[in-house]
N, C-alpha and C positions, 0 to 999 in steps of 0.2 A: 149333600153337596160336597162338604169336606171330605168324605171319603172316597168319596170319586174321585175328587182330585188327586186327594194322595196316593189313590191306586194308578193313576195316569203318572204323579211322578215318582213311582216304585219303579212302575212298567220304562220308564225313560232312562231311569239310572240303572237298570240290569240290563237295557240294551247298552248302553255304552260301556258298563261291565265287559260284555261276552265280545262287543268288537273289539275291545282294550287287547280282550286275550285273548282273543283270533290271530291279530297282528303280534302278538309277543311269537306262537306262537309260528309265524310265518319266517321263512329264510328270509335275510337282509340285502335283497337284491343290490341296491347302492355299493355299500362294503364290501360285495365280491366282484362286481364289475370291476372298482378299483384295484384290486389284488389282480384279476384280468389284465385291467390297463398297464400297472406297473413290470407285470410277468412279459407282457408283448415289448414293451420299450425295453427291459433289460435283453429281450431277445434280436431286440433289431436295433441298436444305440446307431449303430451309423447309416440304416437306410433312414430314420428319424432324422438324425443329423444333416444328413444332406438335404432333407424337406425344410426343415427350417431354417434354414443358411443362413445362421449365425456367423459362420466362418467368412459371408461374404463383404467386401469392401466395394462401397455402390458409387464411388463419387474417383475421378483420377486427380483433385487435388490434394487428398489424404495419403495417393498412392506414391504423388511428387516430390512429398517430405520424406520417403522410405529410404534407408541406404540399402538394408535387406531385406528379406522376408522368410519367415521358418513356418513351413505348416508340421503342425505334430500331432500325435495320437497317443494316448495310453491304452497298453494292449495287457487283456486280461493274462494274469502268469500260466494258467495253463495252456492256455491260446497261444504263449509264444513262442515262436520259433521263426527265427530271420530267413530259412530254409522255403517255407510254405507262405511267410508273410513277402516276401520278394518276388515268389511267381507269380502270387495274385498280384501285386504292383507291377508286374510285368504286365500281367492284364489289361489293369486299368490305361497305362501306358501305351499301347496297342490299341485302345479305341479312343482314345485323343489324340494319337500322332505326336506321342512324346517319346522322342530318340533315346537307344540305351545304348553305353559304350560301358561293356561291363568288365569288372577288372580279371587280371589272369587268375585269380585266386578268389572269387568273390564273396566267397562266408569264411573269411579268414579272421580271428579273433584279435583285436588288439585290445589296449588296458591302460587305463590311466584312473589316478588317484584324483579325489574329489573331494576338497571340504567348503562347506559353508560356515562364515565369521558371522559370530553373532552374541548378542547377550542370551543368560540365561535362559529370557524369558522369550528371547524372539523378539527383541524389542527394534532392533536395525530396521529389520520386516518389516515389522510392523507401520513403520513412518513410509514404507514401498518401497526402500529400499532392498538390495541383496548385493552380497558381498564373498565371491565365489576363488578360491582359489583350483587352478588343476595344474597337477605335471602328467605326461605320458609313460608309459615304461616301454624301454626300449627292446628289454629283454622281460618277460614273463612268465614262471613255468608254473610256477604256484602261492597262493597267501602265504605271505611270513617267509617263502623261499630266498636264502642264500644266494641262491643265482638271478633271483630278479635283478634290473639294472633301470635304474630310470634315466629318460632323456636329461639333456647339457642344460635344457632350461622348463621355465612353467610358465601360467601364466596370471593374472591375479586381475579382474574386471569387476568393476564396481557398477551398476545399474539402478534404474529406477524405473517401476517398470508400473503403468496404469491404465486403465480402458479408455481414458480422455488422452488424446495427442496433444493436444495445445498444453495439458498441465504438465506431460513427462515433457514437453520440449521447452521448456518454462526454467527447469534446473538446472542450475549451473555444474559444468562437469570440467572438473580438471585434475589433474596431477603436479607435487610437489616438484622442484626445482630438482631433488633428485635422482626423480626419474624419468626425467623429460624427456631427453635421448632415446628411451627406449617404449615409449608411449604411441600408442595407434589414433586416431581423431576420432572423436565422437562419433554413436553408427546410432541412427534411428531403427530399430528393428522391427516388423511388425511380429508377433507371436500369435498366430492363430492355431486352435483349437477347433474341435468339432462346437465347442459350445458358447464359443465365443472370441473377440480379438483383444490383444493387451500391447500396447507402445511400451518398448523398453527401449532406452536412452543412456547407451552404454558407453563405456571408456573399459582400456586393456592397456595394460604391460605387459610384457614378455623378458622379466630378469634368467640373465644367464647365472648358474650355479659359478664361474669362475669368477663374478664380479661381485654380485650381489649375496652370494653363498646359499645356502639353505634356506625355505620358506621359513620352517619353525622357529631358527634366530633372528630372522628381520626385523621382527617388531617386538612390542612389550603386549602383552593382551591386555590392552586399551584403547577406546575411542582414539584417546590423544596421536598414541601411537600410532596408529594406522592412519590418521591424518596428515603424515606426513607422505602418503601416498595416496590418499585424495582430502583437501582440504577442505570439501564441503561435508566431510562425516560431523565436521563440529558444529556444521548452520542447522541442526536435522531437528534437535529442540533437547538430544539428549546431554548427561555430561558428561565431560572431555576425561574422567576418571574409571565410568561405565567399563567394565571389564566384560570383553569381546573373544571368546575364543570358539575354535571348532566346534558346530552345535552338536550335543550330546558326547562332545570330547572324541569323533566319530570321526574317521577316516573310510568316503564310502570309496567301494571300488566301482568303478565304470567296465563294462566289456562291451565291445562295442563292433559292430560290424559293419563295410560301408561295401555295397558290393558293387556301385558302379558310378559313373557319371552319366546325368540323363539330362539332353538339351530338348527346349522350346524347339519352337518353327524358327525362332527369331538368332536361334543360335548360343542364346543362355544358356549356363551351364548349373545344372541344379545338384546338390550334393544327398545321396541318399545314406541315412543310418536307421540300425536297429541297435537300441539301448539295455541294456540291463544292469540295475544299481544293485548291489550285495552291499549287507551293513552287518558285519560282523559275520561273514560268510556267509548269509541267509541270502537267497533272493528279494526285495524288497519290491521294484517296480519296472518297468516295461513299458518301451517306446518305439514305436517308428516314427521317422521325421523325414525331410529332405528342406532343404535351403537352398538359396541365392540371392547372390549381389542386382542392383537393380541396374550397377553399371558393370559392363564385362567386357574382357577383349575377344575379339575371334580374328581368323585371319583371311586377309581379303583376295583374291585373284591373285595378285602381285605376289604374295609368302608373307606380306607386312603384318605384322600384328594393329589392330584397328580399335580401339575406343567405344563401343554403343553402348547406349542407353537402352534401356528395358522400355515400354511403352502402355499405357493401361491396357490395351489390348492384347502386346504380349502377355503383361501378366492376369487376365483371364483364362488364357490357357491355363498356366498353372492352379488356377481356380477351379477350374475345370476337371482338371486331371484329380484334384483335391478330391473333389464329390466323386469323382468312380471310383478313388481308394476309399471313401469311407464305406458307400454301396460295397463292394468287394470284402472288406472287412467284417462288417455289421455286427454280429453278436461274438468279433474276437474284440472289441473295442470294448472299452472301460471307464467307466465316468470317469472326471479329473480334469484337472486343467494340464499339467504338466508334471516333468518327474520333481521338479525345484519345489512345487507347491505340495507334492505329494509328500518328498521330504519333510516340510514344516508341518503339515498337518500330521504326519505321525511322531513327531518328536516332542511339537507343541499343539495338543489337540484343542487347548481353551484359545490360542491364538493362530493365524492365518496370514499371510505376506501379502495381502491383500492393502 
C-alpha cells in the first residue's frame, strides 16, 4: 500500500515537473502585449489624448475665475517643423470653423533670451513656484553675434502654478513698492496639456533697460534680493539667504514663430506659436501652443472698439478645435507637460516643479 502510494505521489510531482517546464518554455504572452500596448500609445499620443480628455474643463465656474487660457503640446524634435505643423492646424481650424488672419510673413523666425531663477537644487520649484525672466532681441543673426541687439526692455513674472484652482488662487501675489509702476495685475491662467490641466496664478513686470538697467545687475542672487520684486518669495518656507541664480548658470534661447492670428465664432482672438528652446546651441525642446484672453475687444458696426467676455461656450470651441489639433498631430506629439517642466526635469532629474 505504501508503494502505491508513493508511485501516485512520484506520478504527481513529474506532472507538475513537465507543466512547470512546458510554461517556462512557452512565450510570455502578458509581457509582449504590453510592449504592443506601449508601441501603439507612443504611436498615437494625441488620438489617445483626445480620447481621454484630460485637457477637458467640465464645469463654466472653473472657466469664470480664468483671465486666460494657453493650450500647448510638446512636439517630438524630429517631428518639428512650424512649416508642416501649421498646415495641419490649419486643418483642424477648417473643421471647427476657426478663422485664420495669417501674417504677411508667417514662418518668420524671432528670438528671445530665456532664464529660469532658481536654487541649486530646484528648490523655488519645488514649493510650485517658477520664477521666469525673458528679453526679446530685436536684432538676431546669430549665438554670441556682435550684431544681435536686444529689445528697450524684458520682462520678469513670478507664478505659482498647481492642478488645484482654489490652492493657486489661495497665494498672495504682489510686487515691491519699486516696481509697482510698471507691474501688470494678477492673471489666472489655465495651462492645458494633452495630459492634463494646471492654474498658474501669475504676476509680471516689464522694466525698461533705461530705468531699471540690465536684468543681471538688479538684484544680488538671493531669495532676499528678489524679494524686493515679489515679496511673498520670503513666505515660501525657504531662507531669505538661499542663493537663487539662472538654473544651470544657463541662458536658454527661445525661436519662436507666430504665423497668424485665429478668432473663435465669438470674435476672440487666439495667439498661435511654434517653440523651439536651444541650451548651449543644442536643440532641447519643442512646442506648439496658441492662447487667449477670456476678455477681448472687437469692433462693433459703429468702427467702436467694444469689451466682450468669452462665454463657456465660446470657449468650447476652442476645446474643440484643441482635440482636432491633437487628432492631426498624433505620433508628432510628445509626452510632457510643457517646455518650463521639460527644462527642470533635465537639469534637475531627482526633482520636478511640480
Amino acid at each position: 500500500m505504501k508503494k502505491l502510494f508513493l508511485m501516485i505521489l512520484i506520478g504527481f510531482s513529474l506532472t507538475a515537473y513537465i507543466a512547470a517546464e512546458g510554461q517556462q518554455d512557452e512565450p510570455v504572452e502578458a509581457d509582449t502585449n504590453v510592449e504592443v500596448k506601449a508601441e501603439d500609445e507612443s504611436e498615437h499620443i494625441g488620438t489617445i489624448a483626445a480620447e481621454n480628455s484630460y485637457y477637458v474643463i467640465n464645469d463654466s465656474e472653473t472657466f469664470d475665475t480664468l483671465d486666460s487660457v494657453e493650450f500647448k503640446m510638446l512636439i517630438n524634435m524630429d517631428d518639428y517643423s512650424p512649416e508642416q505643423l501649421w498646415d495641419l492646424m490649419k486643418e483642424a481650424a477648417a473643421e471647427t470653423g476657426v478663422v485664420i488672419e495669417e501674417e504677411d510673413e508667417p514662418m518668420k523666425r524671432k528670438y528671445r533670451d530665456v532664464q529660469y531663477i532658481d536654487s541649486e537644487f530646484g528648490m523655488v520649484s519645488n514649493f510650485g513656484y517658477v520664477l521666469r525672466y525673458r528679453q526679446k532681441w530685436d536684432e538676431f543673426t546669430a549665438l554670441g553675434s556682435a550684431d544681435n541687439e536686444h529689445d528697450s526692455k524684458y520682462d520678469i513674472t513670478i507664478k505659482f502654478r498647481d492642478s488645484d484652482l482654489a490652492k493657486s488662487l489661495s497665494i498672495p501675489l504682489s510686487v515691491g513698492a519699486e516696481f509697482d509702476d510698471i507691474k501688470k495685475k494678477p492673471e489666472m491662467e489655465a495651462d492645458i496639456s494633452p495630459f492634463g490641466i494646471k492654474y498658474s496664478w501669475a504676476i509680471k513686470v516689464k522694466p525698461k533697460l533705461k530705468d531699471f538697467g540690465e536684468f543681471s545687475d538688479l538684484f544680488e542672487p538671493t531669495l532676499e534680493s528678489y524679494a524686493r520684486l515679489y515679496p511673498n518669495l520670503l513666505n515660501i518656507g525657504l531662507p531669505a539667504d538661499l542663493v537663487i541664480e539662472p538654473v544651470g548658470g544657463l541662458t536658454i534661447l527661445e525661436e519662436k514663430v507666430e504665423p497668424a492670428i485665429m478668432k473663435l465664432s465669438c470674435g476672440a482672438p487666439m495667439e498661435v506659436a511654434f517653440s523651439m528652446f536651444f541650451m548651449n546651441g543644442e536643440e532641447l525642446v519643442s512646442e506648439a501652443s496658441y492662447d487667449f484672453d477670456t476678455v477681448y475687444d472687437v469692433i462693433d458696426a459703429d468702427g467702436n472698439e467694444v469689451e466682450k467676455e468669452m462665454t463657456f461656450e465660446d470657449f468650447k470651441q476652442a476645446e474643440a478645435f484643441y482635440k482636432a489639433v491633437l487628432i492631426k498631430y498624433d505620433n508628432k506629439l510628445n509626452f510632457g507637460w510643457s517646455k518650463t517642466k521639460f527644462v527642470y526635469d533635465t537639469l534637475f532629474p531627482e526633482a520636478t516643479e511640480e
